[in-house]
N, C-alpha and C positions, 0 to 999 in steps of 0.2 A: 202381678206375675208378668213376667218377662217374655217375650213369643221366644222361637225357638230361631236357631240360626246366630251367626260369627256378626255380633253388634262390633259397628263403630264407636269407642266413645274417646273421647278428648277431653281438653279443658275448655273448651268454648263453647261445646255443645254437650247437648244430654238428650240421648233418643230415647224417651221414655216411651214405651208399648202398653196400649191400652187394649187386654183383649174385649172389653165388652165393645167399646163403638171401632173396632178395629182400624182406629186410624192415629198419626204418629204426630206427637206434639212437639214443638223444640224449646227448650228453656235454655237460658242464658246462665253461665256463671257469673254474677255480679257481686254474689254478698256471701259472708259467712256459711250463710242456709244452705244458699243453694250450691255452696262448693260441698258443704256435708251431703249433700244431696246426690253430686257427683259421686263421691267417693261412697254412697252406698251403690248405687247403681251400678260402678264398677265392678263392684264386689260381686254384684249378683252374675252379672256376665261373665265375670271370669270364672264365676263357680258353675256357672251354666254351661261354656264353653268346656270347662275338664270333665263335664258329665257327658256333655254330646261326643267328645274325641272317646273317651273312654267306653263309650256303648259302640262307638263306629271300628275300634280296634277290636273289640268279642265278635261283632258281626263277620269282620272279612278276615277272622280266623277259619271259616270255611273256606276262604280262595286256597290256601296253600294245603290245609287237613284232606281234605277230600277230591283234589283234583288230581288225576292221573297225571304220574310224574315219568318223560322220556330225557334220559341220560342223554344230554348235548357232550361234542366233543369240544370241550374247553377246558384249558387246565387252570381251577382256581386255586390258592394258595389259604391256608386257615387263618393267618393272620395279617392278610391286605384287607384294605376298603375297596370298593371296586363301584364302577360310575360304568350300568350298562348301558349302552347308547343306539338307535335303529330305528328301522321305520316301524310302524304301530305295527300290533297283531305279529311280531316277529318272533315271540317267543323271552321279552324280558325281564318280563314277572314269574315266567316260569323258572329262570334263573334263578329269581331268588328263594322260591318253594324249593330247587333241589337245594341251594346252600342251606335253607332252615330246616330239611328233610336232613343232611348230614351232621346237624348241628344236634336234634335229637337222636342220630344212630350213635353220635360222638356222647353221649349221656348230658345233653345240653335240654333242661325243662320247658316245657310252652312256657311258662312263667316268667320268663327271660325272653321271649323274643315280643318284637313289637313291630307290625307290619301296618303299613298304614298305604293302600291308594288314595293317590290324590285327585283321581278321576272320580271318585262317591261327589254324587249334588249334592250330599249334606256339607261337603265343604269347600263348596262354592265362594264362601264371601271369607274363606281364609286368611290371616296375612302372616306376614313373617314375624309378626311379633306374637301370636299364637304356638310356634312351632315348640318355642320350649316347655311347653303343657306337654308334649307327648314325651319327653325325655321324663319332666317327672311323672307322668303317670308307670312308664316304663319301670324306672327306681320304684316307684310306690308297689308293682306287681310282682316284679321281681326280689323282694324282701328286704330282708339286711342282711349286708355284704357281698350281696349277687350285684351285677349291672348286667342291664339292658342290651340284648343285640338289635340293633334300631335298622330296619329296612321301610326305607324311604320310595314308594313309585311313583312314576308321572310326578317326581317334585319341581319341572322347570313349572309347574301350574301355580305357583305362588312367587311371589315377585320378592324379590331380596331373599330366597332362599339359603343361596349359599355362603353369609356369611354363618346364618348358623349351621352348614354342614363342616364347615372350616372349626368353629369352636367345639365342637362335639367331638370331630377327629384328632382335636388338638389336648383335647381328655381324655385321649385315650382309647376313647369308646369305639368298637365293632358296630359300622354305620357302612349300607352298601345302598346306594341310587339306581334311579332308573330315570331317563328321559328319550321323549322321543323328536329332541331337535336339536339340530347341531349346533345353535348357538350356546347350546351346555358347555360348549367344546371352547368359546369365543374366546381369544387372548387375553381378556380383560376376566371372565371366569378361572381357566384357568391360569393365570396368575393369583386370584385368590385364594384356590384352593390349594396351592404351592405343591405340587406331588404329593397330594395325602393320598391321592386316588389313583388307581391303575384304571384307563378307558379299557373295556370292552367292548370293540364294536362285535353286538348278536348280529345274525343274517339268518333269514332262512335255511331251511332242512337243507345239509349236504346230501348227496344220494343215500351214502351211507347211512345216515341218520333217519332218511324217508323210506328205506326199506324197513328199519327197527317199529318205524312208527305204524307202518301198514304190517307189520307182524308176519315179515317175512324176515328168513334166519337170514344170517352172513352170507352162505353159499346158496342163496334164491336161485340167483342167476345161472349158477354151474347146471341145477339139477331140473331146469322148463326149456320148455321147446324156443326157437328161436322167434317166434309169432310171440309168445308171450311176453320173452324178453322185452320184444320191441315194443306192447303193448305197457309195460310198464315204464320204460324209459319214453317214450311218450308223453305219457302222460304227467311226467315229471315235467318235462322242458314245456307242453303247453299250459301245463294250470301251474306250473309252477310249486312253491314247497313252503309254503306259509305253515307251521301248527296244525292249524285248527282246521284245514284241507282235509284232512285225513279222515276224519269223521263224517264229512258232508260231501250230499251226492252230489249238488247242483253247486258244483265249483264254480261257476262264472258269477253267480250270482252271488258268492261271496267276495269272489276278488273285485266285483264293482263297488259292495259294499266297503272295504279297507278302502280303495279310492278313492269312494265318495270324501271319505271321512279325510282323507289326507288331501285331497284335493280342496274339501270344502273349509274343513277347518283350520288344517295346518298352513294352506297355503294362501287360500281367500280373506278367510273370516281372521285370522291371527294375524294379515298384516293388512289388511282394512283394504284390500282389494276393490274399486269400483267397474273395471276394464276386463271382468273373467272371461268376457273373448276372446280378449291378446294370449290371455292366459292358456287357453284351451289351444289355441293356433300355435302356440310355442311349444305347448308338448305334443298337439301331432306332428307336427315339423321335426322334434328331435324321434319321436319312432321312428319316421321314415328313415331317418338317416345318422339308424348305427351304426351301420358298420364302418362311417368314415366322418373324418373330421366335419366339424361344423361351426361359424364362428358369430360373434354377436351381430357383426355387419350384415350377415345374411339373412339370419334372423329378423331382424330392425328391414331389410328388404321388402323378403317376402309380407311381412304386417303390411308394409304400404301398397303392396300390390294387390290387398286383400282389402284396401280400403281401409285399413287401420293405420291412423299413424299416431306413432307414438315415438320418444325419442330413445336414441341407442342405450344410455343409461336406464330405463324404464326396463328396455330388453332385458341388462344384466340384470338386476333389481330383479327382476321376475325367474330369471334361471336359479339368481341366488336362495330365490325362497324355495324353488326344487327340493335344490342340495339340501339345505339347510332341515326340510322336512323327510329327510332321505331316499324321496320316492326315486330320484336319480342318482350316481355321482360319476365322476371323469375322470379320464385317463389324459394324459399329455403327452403329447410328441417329443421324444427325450431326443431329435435331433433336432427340434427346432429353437430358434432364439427365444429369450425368456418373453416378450412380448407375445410374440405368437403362441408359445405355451398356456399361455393363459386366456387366452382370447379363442382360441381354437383347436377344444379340444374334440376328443371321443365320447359322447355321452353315451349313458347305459342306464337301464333302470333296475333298480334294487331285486326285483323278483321279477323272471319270464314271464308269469300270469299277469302280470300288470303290462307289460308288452304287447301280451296278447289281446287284451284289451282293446288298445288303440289299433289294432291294424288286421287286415282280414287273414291276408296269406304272408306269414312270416317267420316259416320253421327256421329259415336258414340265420335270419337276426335275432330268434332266440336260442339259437344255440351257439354263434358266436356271444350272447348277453350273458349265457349261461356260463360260459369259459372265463370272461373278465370276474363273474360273481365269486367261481370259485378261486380264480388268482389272489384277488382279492382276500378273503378268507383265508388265502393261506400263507401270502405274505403283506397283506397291509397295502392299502393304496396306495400311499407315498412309495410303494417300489415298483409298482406294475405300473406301462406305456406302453405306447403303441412307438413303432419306428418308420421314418419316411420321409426319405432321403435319397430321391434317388430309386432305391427300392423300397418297397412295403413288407413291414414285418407288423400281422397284429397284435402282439403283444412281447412285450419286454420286461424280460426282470431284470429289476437292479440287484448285483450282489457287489457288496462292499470289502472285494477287496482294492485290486488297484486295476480294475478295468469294469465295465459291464457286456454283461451275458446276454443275447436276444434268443428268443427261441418263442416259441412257440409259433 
């Protein structure tokens, strides 16, 4: 009997599992035998593997059945792919429960959908050559002549993923992602995936959206005293508007929580981090100073004056895995030379509670934080900047006709 769990097996090796003395023997392919030997072995794992995927799809049939579902404003289309992208705990998975909630109000049967997190330990030792087990199990549940609507989450957690999200979409098949780092985004991904997929960047609750979730109507605000008012807009801009906020008393202790995780795993443990002190010094450095530009040379400064030295590349490297795990992103000086735009931007960080975090007294930089989020969300970072030139405007939109607009 085979133990349980995503076996390696090749032509050179054969990890046979012995549960009685529970330890792992290697046999060589050299002869005849023991290639027939292989190819049972293999058999049994791949028949092991469609049972463990197949039991872990019935399980997290409860994530989308039974979790309370709030109407985000995004407008999706019924027959795009869609690659949702953001920081954890943002709200991405929930995306996909409303799309497979409209998919059964459209007369579409569980039997057809196939959801699969890629955050379950059971699959851990995952690889990309496993992922087409889940399309046929999908076809096998969904009958004859039905196909599969395949929602894929947390899929950058398997290495080579998206060659097969490219052949899936290139069948035709209704296939929607989630991840939460931006190298999903990287030129070399998407050029593989060649426009199958429209990015959605999720973000946090808009207000609007955090009144619906705290169960207050549309016209909340018209019909309470102005003490109250201010007690709820408050409390937006300091804890911020993460989901799962909503429910829970003791907000700080979950937005440490999300950080932890983004902090430890996204940014440390995922890129083999040894120096998490430069690390910690470079995101308090950038709290203190959002509201105005801030550049890698300064950065790489203050490290050395801190007794850390580390070289200015190390600097970017370290901002880049920020961005890259969305706890930040930046704005650019749309009147400065292209050097400087890039070197010295605006940082801000994805959710005000996470702001709040790092700094004791900073209503006034979470509520300019607050303003870039929602710019952002409503037109796209690549259009919103900051201007400074002379004079200072904090933020700028670009509109494409034959000039640009600053305002705000």
């Amino acid at each position: 009997m085979i133990s349980e769990g995503f076996c390696l097996v090749d032509k050179t090796k054969i990890y046979e599992y012995c549960l009685v003395n529970k330890t792992k023997r290697h046999k060589y392919c050299l002869t005849d035998k023991t290639i027939c030997l292989y190819n049972a072995v293999k058999e049994r794992v791949l028949r092991m593997n469609r049972d463990i995927l197949k039991q872990i799809i019935v399980d997290q049939k409860e994530m989308y059945l039974y979790n309370p579902i709030i109407s985000r404003n995004y407008d999706l289309e019924d027959n795009v792919n869609y690659c949702f992208v953001g920081i954890r705990r943002t709200g991405k998975s929930y995306m996909m429960y409303q799309q497979i909630r409209h998919l059964q109000e459209n007369g579409i049967p569980l039997s057809q959908i196939v959801y699969v997190n890629f955050e379950d330990e059971r699959l851990l030792e995952m690889s990309a050559d496993d992922l087409n087990v889940i399309l046929e199990i999908g076809l096998e549940m969904a009958g004859v002549d039905n196909r599969p609507y395949l929602f894929l989450d947390e899929i950058q957690n398997i290495k080579g993923w998206e060659k097969f999200v490219r052949r899936i979409a290139d069948m035709k098949y209704r296939i929607n992602i989630t991840g939460s780092n931006s190298k999903m985004l990287s030129s070399e991904i998407a050029s593989t995936l060649g426009g199958r997929f429209v990015i959605m960047n999720i973000y946090p609750y808009s207000f609007s959206e955090y009144l619906i979730a705290n169960h207050m109507k549309k016209n909340y605000l018209d019909v309470i005293s102005t003490k109250d008012k201010a007690d709820v807009q408050n409390q937006y801009v300091t804890y911020g508007a993460f989901p799962e906020l909503t429910e829970i008393n003791n907000k700080r202790v979950f937005l440490n929580s999300i950080y932890q995780t983004v902090y430890l795993g996204d940014i440390i443990t995922r890129n083999k981090i040894t120096n998490d002190f430069a690390v910690r010094l470079i995101l308090k450095k950038i709290a203190e100073s959002i509201t105005k530009p801030l550049s890698f040379s300064r950065l790489t400064n203050i490290l050395k004056s801190t007794g850390t030295s580390i070289g200015k590349q190390t600097v970017i490297n370290y901002v880049g895995y920020m961005t890259d795990s969305y706890l930040l992103f930046t704005l650019q000086n749309y009147a400065a030379k292209l050097v400087e735009k890039e070197t010295s931007p605006k940082y801000y960080f994805m959710d005000t509670g996470l702001l709040g975090l790092m700094l004791l007294d900073c209503k006034s930089a979470q509520l300019e934080n607050l303003v870039a989020i929602e710019l952002i969300r409503r037109y796209g970072v690549e259009n919103v900047y900051f201007f400074e030139n002379n004079v200072e405007i904090d933020f700028c939109q670009k509109i494409w006709l034959s000039r640009s607009v600053c305002k705000y």
